[in-house]
ROVEXLUM-304284 format. One record per residue: x, y, z of N, C-alpha, C in turn; residue in one letter; residue number from 1. Coordinates in pm, 1 decimal, always signed. Layout:
BEGIN
+----------+----------+----------+----------+----------+----------+----------+----------+----------+------+-----+
|     n_px |     n_py |     n_pz |    ca_px |    ca_py |    ca_pz |     c_px |     c_py |     c_pz | type | seq |
+----------+----------+----------+----------+----------+----------+----------+----------+----------+------+-----+
|        X |        Y |        Z |        X |        Y |        Z |        X |        Y |        Z |    A | NUM |
...
+----------+----------+----------+----------+----------+----------+----------+----------+----------+------+-----+
// end
This chain:
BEGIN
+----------+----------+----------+----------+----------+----------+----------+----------+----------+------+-----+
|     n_px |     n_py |     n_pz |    ca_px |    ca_py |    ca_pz |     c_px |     c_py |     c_pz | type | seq |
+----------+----------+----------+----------+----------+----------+----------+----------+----------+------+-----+
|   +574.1 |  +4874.0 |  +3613.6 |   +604.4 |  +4736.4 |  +3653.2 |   +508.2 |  +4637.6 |  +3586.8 |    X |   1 |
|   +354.2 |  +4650.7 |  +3605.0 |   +267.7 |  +4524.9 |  +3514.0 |   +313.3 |  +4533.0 |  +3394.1 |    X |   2 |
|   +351.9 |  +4625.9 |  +3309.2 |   +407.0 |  +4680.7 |  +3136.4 |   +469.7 |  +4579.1 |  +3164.3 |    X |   3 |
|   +588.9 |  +4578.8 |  +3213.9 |   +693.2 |  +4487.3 |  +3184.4 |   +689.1 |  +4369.8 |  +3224.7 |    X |   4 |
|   +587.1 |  +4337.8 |  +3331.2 |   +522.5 |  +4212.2 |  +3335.8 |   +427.3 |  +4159.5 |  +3216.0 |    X |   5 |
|   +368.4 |  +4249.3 |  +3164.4 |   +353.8 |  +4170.8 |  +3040.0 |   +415.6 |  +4192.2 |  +2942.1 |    X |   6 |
|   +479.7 |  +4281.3 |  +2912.8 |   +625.2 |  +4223.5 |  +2786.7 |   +666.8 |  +4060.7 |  +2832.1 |    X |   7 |
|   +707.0 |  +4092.4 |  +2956.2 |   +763.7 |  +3952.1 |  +2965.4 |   +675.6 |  +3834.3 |  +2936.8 |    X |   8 |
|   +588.3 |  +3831.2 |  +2984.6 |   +463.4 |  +3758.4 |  +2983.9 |   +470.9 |  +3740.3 |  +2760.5 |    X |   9 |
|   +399.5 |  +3837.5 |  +2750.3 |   +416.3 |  +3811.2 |  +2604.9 |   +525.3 |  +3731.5 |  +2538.1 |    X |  10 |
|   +688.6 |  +3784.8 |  +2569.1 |   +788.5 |  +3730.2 |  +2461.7 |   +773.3 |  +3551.6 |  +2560.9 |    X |  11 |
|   +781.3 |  +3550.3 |  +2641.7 |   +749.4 |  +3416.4 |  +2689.4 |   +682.0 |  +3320.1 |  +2607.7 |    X |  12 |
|   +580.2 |  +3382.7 |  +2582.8 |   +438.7 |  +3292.2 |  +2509.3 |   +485.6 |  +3299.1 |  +2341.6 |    X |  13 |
|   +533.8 |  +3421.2 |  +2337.5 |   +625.9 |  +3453.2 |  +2167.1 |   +694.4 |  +3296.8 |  +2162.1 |    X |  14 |
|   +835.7 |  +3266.0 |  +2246.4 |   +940.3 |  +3175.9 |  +2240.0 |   +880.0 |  +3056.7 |  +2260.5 |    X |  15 |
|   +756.2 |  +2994.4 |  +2315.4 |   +692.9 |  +2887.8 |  +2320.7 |   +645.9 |  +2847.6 |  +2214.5 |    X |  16 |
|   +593.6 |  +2963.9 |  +2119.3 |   +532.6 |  +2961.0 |  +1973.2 |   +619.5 |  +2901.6 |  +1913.7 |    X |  17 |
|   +752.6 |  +2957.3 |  +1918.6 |   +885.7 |  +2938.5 |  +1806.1 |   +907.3 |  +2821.4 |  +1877.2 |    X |  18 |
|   +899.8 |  +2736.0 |  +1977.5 |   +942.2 |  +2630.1 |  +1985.8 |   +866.8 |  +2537.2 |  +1897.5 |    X |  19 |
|   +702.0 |  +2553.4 |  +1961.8 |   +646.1 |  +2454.6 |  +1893.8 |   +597.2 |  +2421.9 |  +1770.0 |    X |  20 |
|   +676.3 |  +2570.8 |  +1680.6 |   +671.0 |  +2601.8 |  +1561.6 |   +769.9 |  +2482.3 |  +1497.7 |    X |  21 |
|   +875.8 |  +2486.6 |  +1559.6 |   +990.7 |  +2448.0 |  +1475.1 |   +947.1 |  +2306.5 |  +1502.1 |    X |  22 |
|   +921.1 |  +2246.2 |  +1608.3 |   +829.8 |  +2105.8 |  +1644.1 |   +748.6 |  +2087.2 |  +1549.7 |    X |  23 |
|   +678.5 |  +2132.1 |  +1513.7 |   +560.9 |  +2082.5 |  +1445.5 |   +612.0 |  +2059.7 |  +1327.4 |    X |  24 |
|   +753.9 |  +2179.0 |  +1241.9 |   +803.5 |  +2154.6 |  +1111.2 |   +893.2 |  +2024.9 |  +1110.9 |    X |  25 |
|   +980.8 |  +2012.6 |  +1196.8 |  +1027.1 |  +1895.9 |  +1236.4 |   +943.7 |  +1747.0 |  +1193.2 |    X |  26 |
|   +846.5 |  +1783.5 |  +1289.2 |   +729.8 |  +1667.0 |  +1281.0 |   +680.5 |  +1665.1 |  +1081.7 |    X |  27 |
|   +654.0 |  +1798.1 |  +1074.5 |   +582.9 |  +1746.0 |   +922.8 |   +687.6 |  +1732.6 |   +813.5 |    X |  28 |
|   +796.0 |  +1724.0 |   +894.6 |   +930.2 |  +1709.2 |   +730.5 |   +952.8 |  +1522.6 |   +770.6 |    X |  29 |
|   +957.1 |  +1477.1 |   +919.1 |   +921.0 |  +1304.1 |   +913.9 |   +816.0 |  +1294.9 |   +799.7 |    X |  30 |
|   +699.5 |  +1341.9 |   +857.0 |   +553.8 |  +1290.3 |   +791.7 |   +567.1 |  +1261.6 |   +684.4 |    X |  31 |
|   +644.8 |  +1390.4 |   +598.7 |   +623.0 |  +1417.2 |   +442.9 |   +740.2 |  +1283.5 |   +426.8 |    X |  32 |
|   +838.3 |  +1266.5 |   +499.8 |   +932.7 |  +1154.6 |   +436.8 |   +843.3 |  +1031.0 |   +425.0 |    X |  33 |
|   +785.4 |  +1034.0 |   +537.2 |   +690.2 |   +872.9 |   +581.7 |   +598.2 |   +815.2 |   +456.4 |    X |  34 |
|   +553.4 |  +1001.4 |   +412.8 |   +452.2 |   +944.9 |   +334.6 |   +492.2 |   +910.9 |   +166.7 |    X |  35 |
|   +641.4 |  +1004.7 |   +148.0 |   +693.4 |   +967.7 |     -1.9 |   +764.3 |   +811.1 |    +48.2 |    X |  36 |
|   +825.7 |   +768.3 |   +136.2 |   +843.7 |   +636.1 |   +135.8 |   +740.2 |   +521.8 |   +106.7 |    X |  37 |
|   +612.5 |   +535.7 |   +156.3 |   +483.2 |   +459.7 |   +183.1 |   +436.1 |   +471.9 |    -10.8 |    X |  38 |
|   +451.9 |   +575.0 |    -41.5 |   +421.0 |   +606.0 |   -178.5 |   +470.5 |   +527.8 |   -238.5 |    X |  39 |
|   +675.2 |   +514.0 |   -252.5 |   +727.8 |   +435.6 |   -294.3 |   +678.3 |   +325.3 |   -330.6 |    X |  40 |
|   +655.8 |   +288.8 |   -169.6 |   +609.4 |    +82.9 |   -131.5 |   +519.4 |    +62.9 |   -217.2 |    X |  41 |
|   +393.5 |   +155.9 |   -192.4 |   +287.9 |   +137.1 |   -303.4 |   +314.7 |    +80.1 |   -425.2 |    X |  42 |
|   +376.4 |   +145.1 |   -494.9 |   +441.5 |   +199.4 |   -622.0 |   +457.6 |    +42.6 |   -627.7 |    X |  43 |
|   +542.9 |    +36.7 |   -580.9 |   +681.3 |   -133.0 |   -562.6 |   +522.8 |   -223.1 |   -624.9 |    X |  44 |
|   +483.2 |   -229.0 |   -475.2 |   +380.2 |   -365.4 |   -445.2 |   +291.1 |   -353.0 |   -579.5 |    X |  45 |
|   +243.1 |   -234.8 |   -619.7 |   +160.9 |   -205.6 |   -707.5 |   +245.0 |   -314.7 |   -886.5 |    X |  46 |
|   +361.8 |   -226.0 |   -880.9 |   +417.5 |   -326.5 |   -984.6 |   +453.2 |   -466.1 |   -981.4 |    X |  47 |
|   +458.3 |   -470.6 |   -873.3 |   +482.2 |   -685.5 |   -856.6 |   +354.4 |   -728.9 |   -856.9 |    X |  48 |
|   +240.2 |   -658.8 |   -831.8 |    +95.3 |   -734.8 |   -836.3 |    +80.3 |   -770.6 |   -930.3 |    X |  49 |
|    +93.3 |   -606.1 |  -1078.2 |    +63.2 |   -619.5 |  -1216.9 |   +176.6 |   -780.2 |  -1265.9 |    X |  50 |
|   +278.9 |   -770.1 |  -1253.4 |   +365.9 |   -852.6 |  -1272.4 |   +306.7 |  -1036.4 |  -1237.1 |    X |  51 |
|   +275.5 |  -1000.1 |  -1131.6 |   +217.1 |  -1179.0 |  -1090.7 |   +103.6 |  -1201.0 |  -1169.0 |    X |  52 |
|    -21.0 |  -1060.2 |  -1172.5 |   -145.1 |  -1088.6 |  -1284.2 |   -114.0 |  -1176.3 |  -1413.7 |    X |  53 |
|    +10.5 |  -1081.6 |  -1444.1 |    +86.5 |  -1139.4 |  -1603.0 |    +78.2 |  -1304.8 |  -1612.4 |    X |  54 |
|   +189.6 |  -1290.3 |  -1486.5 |   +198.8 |  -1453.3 |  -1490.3 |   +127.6 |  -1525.3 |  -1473.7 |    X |  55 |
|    +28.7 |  -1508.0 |  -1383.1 |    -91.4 |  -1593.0 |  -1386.7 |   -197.3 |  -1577.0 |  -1511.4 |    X |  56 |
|   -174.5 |  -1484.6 |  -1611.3 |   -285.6 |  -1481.7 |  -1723.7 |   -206.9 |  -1548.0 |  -1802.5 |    X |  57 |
|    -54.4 |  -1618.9 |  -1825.3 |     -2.6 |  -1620.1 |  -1911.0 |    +30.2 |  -1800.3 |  -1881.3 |    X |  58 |
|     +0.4 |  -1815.2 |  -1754.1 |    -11.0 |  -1963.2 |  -1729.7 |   -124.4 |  -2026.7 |  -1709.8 |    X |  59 |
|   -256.9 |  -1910.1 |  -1720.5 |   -383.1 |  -1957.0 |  -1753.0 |   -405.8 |  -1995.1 |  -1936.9 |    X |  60 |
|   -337.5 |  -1898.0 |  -2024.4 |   -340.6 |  -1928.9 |  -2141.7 |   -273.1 |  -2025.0 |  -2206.7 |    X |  61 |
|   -186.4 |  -2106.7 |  -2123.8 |   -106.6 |  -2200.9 |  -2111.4 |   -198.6 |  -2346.7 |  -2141.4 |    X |  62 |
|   -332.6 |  -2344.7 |  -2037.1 |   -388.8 |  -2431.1 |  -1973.4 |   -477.1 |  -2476.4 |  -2118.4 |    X |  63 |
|   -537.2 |  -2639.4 |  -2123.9 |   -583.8 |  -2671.2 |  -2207.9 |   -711.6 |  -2603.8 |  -2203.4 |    X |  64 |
|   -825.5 |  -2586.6 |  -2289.2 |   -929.2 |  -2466.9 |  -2300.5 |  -1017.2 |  -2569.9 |  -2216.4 |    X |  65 |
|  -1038.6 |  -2697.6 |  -2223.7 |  -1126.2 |  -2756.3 |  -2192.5 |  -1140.3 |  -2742.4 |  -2013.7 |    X |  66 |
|  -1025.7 |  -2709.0 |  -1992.1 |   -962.5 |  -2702.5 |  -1843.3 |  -1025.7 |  -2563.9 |  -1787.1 |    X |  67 |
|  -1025.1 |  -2440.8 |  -1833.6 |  -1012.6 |  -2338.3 |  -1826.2 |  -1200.2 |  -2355.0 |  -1792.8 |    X |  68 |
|  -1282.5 |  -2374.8 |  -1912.9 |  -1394.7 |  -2378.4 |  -1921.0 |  -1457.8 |  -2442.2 |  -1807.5 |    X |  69 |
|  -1423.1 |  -2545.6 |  -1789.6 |  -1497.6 |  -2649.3 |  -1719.8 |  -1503.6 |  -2619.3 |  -1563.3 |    X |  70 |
|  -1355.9 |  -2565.9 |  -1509.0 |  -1397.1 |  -2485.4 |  -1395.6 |  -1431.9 |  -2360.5 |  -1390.3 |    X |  71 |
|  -1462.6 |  -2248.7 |  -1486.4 |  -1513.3 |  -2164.1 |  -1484.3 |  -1660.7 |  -2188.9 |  -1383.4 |    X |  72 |
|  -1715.5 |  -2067.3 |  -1313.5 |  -1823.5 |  -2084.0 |  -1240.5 |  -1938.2 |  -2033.1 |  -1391.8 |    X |  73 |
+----------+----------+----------+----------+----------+----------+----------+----------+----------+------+-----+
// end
């Protein structure tokens, strides 16, 4: 009778494993999406920054030199 009280006992604690197994994969297949999306954004924001730098170096070279100089610190 305890034998089979702890078989039972055991596959019990077994099927809790496999639950919170498949939970946790669950959980880290969001994560991994969360984090190639967030990557993406990066990515994005990263190229519109370079993009605005442009424009602003390209409407600083625009500017008369005397302009450029004079507020320089």
């Amino acid at each position: 009778m305890a034998q089979n009280s702890l078989i039972t006992q055991i596959a019990d604690r077994v099927e809790r494993l496999l639950l919170r197994h498949e939970e946790l994969q669950r959980t880290n297949a969001l994560l991994t999406a969360q984090v190639q999306e967030l990557t993406h954004e990066r990515e994005l924001l990263k190229s519109r920054l370079a993009a605005a730098r442009s424009r602003i170096d390209a409407l600083i070279e625009r500017l008369p030199q005397e302009m450029v100089t004079k507020d320089a610190p």
